[in-house]
C-alpha positions as CSV (number, residue, x, y, z in Angstrom):
1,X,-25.8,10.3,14.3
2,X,-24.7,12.9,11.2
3,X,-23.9,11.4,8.1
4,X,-20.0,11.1,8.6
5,X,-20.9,9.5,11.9
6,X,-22.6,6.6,9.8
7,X,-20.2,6.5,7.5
8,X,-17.7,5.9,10.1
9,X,-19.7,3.5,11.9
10,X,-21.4,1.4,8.9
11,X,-19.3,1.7,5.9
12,X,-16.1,-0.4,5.5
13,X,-13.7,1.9,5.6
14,X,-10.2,1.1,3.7
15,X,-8.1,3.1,6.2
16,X,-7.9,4.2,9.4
17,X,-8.0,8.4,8.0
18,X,-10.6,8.3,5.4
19,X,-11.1,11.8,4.0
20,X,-15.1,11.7,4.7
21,X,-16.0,14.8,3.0
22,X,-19.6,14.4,2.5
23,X,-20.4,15.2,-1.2
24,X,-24.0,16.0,-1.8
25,X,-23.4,17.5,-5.4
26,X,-21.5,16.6,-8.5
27,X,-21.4,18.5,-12.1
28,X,-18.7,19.0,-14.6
29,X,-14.8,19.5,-12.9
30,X,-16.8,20.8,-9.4
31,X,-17.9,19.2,-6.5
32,X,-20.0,20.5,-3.6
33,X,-20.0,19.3,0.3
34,X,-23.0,19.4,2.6
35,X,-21.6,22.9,3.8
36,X,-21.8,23.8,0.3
37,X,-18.2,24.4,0.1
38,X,-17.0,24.1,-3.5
39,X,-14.4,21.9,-5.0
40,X,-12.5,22.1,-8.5
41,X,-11.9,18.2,-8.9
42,X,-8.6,17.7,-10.0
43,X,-9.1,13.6,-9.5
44,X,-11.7,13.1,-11.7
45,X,-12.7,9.9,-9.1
46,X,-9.1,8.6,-10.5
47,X,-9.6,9.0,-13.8
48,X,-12.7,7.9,-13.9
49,X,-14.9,11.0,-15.2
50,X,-13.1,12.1,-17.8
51,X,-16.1,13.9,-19.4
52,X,-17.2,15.2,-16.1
53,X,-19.5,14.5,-13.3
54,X,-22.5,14.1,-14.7
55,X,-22.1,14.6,-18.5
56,X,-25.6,15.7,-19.7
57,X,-25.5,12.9,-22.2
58,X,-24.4,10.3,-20.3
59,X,-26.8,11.2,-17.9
60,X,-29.9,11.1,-20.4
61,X,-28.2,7.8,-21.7
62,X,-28.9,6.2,-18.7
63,X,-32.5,7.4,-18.1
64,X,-33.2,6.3,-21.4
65,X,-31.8,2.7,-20.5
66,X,-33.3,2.4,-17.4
67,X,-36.9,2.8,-19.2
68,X,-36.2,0.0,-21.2
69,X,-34.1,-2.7,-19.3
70,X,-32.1,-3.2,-16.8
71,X,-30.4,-6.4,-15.4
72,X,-32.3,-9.0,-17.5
73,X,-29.1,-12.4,-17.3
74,X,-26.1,-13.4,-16.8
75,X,-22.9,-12.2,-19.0
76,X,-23.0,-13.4,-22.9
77,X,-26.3,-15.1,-23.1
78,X,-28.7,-12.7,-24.1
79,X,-28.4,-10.0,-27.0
80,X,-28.3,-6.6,-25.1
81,X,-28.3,-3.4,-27.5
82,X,-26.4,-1.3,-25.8
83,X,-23.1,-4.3,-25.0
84,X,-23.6,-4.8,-28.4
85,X,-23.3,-0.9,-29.6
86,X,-20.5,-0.2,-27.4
87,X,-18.3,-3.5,-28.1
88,X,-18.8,-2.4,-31.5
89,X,-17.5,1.2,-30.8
90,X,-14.7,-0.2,-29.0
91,X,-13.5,-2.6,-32.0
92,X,-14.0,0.3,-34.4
93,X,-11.4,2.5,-32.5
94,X,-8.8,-0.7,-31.8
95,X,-6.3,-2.6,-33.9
96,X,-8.5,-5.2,-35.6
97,X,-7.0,-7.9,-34.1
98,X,-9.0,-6.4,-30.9
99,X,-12.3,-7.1,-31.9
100,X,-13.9,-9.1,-29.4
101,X,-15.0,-7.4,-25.9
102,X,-15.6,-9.1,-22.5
103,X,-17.2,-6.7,-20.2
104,X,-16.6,-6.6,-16.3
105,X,-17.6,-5.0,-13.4
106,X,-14.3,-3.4,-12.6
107,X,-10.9,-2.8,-13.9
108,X,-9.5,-5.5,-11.6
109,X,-12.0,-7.2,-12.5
110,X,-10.5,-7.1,-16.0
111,X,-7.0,-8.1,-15.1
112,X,-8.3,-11.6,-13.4
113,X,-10.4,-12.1,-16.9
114,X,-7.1,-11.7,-19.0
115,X,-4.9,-13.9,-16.6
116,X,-7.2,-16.4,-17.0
117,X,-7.4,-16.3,-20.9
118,X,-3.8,-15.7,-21.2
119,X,-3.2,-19.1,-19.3
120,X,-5.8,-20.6,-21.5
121,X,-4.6,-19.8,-24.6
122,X,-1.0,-20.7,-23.9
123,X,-1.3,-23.9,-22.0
124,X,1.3,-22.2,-19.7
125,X,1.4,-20.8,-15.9
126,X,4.3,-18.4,-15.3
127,X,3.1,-14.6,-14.9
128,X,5.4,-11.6,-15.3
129,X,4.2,-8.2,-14.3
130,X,6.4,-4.9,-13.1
131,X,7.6,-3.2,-9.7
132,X,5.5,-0.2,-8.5
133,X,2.8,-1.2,-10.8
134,X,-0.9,-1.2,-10.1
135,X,-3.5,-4.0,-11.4
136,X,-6.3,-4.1,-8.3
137,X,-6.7,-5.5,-5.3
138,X,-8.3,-9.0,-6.3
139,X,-6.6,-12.1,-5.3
140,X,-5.2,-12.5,-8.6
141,X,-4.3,-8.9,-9.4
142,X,-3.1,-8.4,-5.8
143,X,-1.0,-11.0,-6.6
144,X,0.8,-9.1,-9.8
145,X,0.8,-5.4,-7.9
146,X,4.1,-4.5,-7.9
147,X,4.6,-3.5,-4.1
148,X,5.7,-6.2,-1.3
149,X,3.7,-4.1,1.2
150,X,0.4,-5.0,0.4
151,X,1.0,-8.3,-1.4
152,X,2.4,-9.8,2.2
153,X,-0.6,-9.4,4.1
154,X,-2.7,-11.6,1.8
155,X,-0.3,-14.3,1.2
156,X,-0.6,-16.8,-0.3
157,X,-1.3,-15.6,-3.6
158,X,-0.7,-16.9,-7.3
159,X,2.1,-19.1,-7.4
160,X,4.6,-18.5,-10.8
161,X,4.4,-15.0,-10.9
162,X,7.6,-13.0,-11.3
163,X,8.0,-9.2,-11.4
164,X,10.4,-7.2,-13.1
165,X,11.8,-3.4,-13.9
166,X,9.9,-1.3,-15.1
167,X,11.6,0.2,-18.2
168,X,15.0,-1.7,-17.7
169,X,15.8,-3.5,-21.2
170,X,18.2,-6.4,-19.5
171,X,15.0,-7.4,-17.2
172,X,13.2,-8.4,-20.4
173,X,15.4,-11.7,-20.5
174,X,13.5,-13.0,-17.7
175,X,10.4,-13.4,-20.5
176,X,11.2,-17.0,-21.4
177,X,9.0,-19.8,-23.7
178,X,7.3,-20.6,-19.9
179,X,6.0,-17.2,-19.5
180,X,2.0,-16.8,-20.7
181,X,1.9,-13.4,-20.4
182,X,3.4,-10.1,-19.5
183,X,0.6,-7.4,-17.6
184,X,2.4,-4.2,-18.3
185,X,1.0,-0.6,-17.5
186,X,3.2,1.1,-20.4
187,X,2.7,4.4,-18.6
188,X,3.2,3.7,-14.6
189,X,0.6,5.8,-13.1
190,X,0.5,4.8,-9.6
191,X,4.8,5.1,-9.6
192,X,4.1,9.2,-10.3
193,X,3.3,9.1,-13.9
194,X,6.6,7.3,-15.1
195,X,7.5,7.0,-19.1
196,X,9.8,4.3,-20.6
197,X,11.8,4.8,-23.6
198,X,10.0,3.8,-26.8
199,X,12.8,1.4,-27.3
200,X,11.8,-0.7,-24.1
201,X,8.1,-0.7,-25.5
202,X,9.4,-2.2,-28.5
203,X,11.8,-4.5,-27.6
204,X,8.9,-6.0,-24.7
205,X,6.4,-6.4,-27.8
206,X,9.3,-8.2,-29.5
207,X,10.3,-10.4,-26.5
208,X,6.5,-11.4,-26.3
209,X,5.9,-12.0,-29.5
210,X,9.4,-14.3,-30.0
211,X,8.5,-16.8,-27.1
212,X,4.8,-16.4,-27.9
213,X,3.7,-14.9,-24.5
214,X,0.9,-12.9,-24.4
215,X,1.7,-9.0,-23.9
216,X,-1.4,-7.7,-21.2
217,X,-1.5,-3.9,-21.7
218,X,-3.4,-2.4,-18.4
219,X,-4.9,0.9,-20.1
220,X,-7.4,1.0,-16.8
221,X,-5.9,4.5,-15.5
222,X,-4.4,6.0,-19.1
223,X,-7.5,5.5,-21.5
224,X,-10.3,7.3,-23.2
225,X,-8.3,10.4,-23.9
226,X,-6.7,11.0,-20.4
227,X,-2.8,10.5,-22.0
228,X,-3.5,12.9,-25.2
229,X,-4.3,9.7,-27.1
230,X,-7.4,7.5,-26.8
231,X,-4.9,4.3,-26.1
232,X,-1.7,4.9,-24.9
233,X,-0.9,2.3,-27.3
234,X,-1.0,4.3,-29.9
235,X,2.0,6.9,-28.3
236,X,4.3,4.0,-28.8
237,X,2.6,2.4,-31.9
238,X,2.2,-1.1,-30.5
239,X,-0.8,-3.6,-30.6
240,X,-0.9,-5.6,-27.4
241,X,-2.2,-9.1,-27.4
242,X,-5.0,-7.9,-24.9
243,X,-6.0,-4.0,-23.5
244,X,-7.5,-3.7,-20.4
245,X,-10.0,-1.2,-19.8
246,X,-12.1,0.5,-16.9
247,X,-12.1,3.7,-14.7
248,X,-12.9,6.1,-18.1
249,X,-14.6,3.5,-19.7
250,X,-18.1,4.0,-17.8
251,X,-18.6,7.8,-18.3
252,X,-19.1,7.7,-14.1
253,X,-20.6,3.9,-13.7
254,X,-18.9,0.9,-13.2
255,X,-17.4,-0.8,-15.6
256,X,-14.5,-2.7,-17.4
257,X,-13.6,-4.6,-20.3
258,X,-10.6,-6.9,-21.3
259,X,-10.7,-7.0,-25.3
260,X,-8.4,-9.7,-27.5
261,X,-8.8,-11.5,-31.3
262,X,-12.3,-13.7,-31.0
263,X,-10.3,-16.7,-31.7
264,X,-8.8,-16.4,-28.3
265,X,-11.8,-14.8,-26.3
266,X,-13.8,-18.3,-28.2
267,X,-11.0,-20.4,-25.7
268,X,-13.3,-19.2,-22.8
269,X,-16.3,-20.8,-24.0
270,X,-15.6,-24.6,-24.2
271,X,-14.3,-26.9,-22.0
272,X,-15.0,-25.8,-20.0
273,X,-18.4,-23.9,-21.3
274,X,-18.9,-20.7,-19.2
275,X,-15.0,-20.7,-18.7
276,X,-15.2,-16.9,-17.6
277,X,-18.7,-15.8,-16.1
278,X,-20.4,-12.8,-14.5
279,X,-23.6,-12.1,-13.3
280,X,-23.7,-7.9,-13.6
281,X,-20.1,-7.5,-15.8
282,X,-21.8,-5.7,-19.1
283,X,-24.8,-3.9,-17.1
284,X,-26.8,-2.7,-19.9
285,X,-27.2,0.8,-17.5
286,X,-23.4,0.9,-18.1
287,X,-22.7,0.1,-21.1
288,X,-25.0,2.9,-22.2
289,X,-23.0,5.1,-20.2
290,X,-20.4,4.0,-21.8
291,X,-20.9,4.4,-24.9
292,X,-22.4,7.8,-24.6
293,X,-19.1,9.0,-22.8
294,X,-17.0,7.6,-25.7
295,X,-19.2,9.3,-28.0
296,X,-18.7,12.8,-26.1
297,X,-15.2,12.7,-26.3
298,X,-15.3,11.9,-29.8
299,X,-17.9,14.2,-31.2
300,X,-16.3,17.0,-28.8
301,X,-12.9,16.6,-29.4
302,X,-11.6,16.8,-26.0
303,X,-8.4,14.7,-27.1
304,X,-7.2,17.9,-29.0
305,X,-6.9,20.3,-26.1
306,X,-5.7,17.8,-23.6
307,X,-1.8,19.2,-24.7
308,X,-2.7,22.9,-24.1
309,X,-4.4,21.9,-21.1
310,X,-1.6,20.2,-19.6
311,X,0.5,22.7,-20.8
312,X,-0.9,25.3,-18.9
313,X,-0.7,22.9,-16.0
314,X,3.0,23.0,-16.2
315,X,3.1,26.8,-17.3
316,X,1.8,28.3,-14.0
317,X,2.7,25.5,-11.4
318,X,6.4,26.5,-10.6
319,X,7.2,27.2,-7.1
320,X,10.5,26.4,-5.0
321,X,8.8,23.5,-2.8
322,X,7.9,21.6,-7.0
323,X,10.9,20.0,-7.5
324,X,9.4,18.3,-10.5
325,X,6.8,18.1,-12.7
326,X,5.5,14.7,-14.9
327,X,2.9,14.5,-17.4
328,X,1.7,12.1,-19.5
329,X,-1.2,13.9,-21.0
330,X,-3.9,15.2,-18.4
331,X,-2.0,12.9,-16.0
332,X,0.2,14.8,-14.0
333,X,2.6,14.4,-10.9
334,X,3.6,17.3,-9.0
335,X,6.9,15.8,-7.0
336,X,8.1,17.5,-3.1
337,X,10.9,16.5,-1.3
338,X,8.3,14.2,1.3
339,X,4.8,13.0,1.8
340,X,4.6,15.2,4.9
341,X,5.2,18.1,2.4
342,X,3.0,16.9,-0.8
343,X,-0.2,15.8,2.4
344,X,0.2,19.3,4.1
345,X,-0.5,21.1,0.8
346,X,-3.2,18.8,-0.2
347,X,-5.0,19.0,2.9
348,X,-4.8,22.7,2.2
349,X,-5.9,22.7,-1.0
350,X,-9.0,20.8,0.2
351,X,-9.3,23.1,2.7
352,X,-9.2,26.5,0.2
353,X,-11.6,24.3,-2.5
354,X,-9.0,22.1,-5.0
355,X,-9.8,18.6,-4.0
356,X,-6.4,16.5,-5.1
357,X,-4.5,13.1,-3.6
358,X,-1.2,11.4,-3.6
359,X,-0.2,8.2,-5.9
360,X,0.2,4.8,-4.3
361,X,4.3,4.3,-4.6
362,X,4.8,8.1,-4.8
363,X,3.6,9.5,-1.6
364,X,5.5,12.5,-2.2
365,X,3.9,13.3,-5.5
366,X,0.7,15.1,-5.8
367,X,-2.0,13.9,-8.4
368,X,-3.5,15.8,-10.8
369,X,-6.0,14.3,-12.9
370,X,-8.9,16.5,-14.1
371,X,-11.8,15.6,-15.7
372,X,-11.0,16.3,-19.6
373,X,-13.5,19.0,-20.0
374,X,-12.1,21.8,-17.4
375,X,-11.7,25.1,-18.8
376,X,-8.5,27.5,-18.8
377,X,-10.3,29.7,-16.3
378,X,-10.6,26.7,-14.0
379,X,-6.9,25.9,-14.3
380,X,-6.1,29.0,-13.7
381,X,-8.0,28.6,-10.6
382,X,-7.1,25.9,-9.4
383,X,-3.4,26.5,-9.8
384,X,-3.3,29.6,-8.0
385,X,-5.0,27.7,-5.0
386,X,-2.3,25.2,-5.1
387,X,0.7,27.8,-5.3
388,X,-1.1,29.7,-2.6
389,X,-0.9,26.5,-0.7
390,X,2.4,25.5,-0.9
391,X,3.3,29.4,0.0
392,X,1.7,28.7,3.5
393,X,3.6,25.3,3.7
394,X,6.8,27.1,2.8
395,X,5.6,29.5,5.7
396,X,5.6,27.2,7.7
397,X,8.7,25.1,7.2
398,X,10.9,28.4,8.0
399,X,9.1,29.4,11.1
């Protein structure tokens, strides 16, 4: 049996049409399969590598780690250099009240960690999170995604948690002196790269802070740069009670982090003791990663080009099947009229070397997500690959 034959076979597979392209390279906005067909990532593994596949220095940041330490104990018991360097980082670049880290595994990961602390710092239960928004698949972040369709399955879930519009400013009644906390992605990613007003972002951070709910700000998919900002926080000038943070936030490894005041994160540490606990959250490998990654896009100033960037994006990507193009920094949604339209010209773009996807509650919107680093030249490439691809599609609509 081939590789894609195994895969099939032994790897869980999370649908029934997995794209099984068999990757054997990886370096900057490019991928290459075992044909060695070449790819222009415009995903960046979901806004994951948002200083490329296998930055250089986050590269030789892990070697260096790995000749040191690796896993040596559980979560918060032992002083680890490079958690300790990269919390730091991370407070330095975050209101002050942010100034104490907890590092996960995951994203989703992330989102269970700040439920829980919400709940314990508030003494309440009730849960409010939006429609079409996306927190993980976890029991407890399943059970605040914002889509029927694959909450049902899994029932039962979390009892007491309510969701609302997204963007809507009567909805925000709903946030009552029961409610412990609000999980909000400010920017919907997974709706098609949705924006509210700035007046709904302010008037939530009032509601919160009136009835002394926690506001949860889910920064998984938009941060480290990816929205033009480092936080989108700082596009509508908030500070959120807690930020969550993954994807981005390993340079390529896994990683998360939910980040509040230390007087709350102290709530997780006595009765009970080891309130919150994980055995890998924190990897030392990772947070070295990390932290070179955030240092990258720091000391190379990616943040300042990701405008031009996207507005070249928009510049060149006008064609009669676009009906409409959204951007919230280097994440963009290229809109059709159907997800038979938006799948044909992916799988076409695959197919002619621009590897792109769909959004989760906006099949008909194609992705575009590119690691931060891509040059003009590779823009240019790529976007003349997708207009050539929705050319064919409109070929073959009229025949």
């Amino acid at each position: 049996m081939n590789q894609r034959e195994l895969f099939l076979r032994h790897v869980a597979q999370t649908s029934s049409a997995p794209l099984a392209i068999e990757v054997v390279e990886a370096e900057g906005c490019k991928m290459w399969d075992a044909h060695g067909k070449e790819l222009i990532d415009l995903i960046s593994g979901i806004s994951v590598c948002n200083v490329g596949h296998r930055n250089p220095r986050v590269v030789e940041a892990i070697k260096n780690q790995v000749d040191k330490y690796m896993h040596i104990m559980v979560y918060g018991e032992m002083v680890e250099s490079p958690q300790v360097q990269f919390a730091t980082k991370l407070a330095a670049h975050l209101p002050a009240t942010l100034d104490a880290v907890y590092f996960t595994n995951s994203g989703a990961e992330a989102v269970e960690g700040a439920m829980k602390l919400a709940k314990r710092v508030t003494g309440r239960t009730k849960i409010i999170a939006f429609n079409e928004s996306y927190h993980g698949s976890t029991q407890g972040a399943l059970s605040i995604m914002g889509a029927e369709y694959w909450r049902n399955a899994f029932r039962p879930l979390l009892p007491d948690v309510y969701h609302l519009q997204h963007g809507v400013m009567d909805e925000l009644n709903q946030i009552d002196t029961q409610t412990a906390c609000v999980v909000v992605e400010l920017i919907q990613a997974e709706r098609g790269v949705i924006t509210p007003s700035f007046e709904w972002v302010k008037a939530l951070r009032k509601k919160c802070t009136d009835v002394g709910a926690m506001l949860i700000v889910d920064e998984i998919q938009t941060g480290f740069g990816r929205t033009g900002q480092l936080f989108v926080c700082e596009k509508f000038n908030i500070i959120p009670d807690v930020i969550l943070l993954g994807k981005a936030i390993g340079g390529g490894m896994p990683l998360g982090a939910f980040v509040s005041s230390r007087s709350n994160m102290m709530q997780l540490a006595t009765d009970p003791v080891l309130g919150h606990i994980t055995t890998f959250g924190g990897h030392p490998v990772c947070c070295a990663a990390g932290l070179a990654a955030m240092n990258f896009l720091i000391d190379e100033k990616l943040i300042s080009h990701v405008e031009s960037k996207r507005f070249l994006f928009e510049k060149i990507l006008v064609h009669p099947l676009i009906k409409s193009f959204r951007s919230a920094g280097m994440l963009m949604s290229i809109e059709f009229d159907s997800f038979e339209i938006n799948k044909r010209v992916i799988d076409l773009c695959i197919e002619h070397g621009v590897f792109t996807d769909w959004f989760l509650f906006a099949a008909h919107c194609m992705r575009l997500a590119p690691p931060l680093i891509i040059t003009d030249e590779e823009i240019m490439a790529a976007c003349k690959i997708i207009l050539k691809c929705c050319d064919l599609v409109q070929s073959e609509i009229r025949m």
